[in-house]
C-alpha positions, -999 to +999 in steps of 0.1 A: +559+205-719+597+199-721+611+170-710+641+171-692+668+141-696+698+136-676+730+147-686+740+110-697+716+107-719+724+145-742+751+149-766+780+165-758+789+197-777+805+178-809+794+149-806+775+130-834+749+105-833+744+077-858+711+067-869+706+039-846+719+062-817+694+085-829+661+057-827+672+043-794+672+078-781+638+090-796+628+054-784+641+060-748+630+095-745+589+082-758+593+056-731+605+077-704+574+103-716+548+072-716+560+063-677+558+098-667+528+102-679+513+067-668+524+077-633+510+113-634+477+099-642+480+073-617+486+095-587+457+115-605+432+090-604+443+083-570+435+113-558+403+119-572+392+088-555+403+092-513+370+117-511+350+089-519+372+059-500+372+081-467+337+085-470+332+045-469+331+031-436+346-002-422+324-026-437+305-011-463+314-017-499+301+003-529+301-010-563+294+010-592+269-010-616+262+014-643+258+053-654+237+067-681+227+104-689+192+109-690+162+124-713+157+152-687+190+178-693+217+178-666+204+144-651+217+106-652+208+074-631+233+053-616+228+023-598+249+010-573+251-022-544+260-015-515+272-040-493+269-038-454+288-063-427+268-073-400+259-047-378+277-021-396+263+016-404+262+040-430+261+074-413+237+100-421+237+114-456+218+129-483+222+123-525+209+156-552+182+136-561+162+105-556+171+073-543+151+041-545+164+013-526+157-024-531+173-050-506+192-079-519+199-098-487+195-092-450+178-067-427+187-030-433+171-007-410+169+030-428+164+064-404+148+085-428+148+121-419+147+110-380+119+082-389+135+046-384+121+020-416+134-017-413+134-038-446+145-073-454+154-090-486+130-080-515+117-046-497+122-018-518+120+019-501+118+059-516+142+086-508+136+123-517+162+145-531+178+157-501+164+140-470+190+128-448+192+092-441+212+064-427+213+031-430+227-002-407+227-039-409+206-051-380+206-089-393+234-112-378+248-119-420+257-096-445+229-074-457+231-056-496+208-033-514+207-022-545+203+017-549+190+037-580+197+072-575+182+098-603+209+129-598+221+161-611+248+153-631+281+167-619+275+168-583+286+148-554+265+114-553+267+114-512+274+142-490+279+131-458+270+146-420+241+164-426 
């Protein structure tokens, strides 16, 4: 891809540049490549993340822990805590795989597939691949759990409002 400088910074039909000229502009024109770039991943990386930022409520707070592929082909775990505010819900949802839930902290009451579960700290709780779910903090602190899902690599890890 070319890059395109202004018109101060090409030659001018005859003009001649000296060696050092000739560095700082290769030097200039890297930098101004490296910046472009930098930024054009940037705004990448911040778009590939909104789906997942609109799909966090007010009060929830997701943090990655770890990702590793599998034995079984086109699978990987990932753990993840998640982090509810008092009173706070996740809406329903559903993951392409299994979920096993162990609570950190708090009370979490789970609607699995229309069937309401409550849990406190050290309860631990089964999901199916596919089954819709929701979860909310019904304790008066913060609440956390900490969720294992076994996936199909290369999907979605929550699909929300089903």
């Amino acid at each position: 891809m070319p890059i395109h400088l202004p018109d101060a910074d090409r030659p001018h039909a005859g003009q001649v540049r000296g060696p050092d000229q000739t560095k700082e502009f290769v030097m200039t024109s890297l930098l101004k490549a490296r910046v472009l770039a930098r930024a054009a991943l940037l705004a990448a990386s911040c778009f590939l993340t909104i789906p997942s930022a609109q799909a966090q409520p007010a009060g929830v707070t997701r943090t990655d822990l770890q990702r590793h592929d599998l034995s079984a082909p086109g699978r990987e775990a990932i753990q993840v805590r998640v982090d509810l505010a008092p009173g706070v819900a996740f809406p329903n949802h559903t993951h392409p795989g299994e979920e096993i839930i162990y609570v950190l902290t708090g009370t979490i009451e789970y609607d699995v597939a229309g069937k309401p579960v409550t849990l406190k700290a050290g309860d631990v709780l089964f999901i199916p691949a596919g089954t819709v779910h929701a979860a909310k903090n019904v304790g008066s602190g913060n609440a956390a759990e900490l969720a294992t899902y076994i996936v199909e690599k290369g999907k979605p890890l929550v699909v929300l409002g089903r």
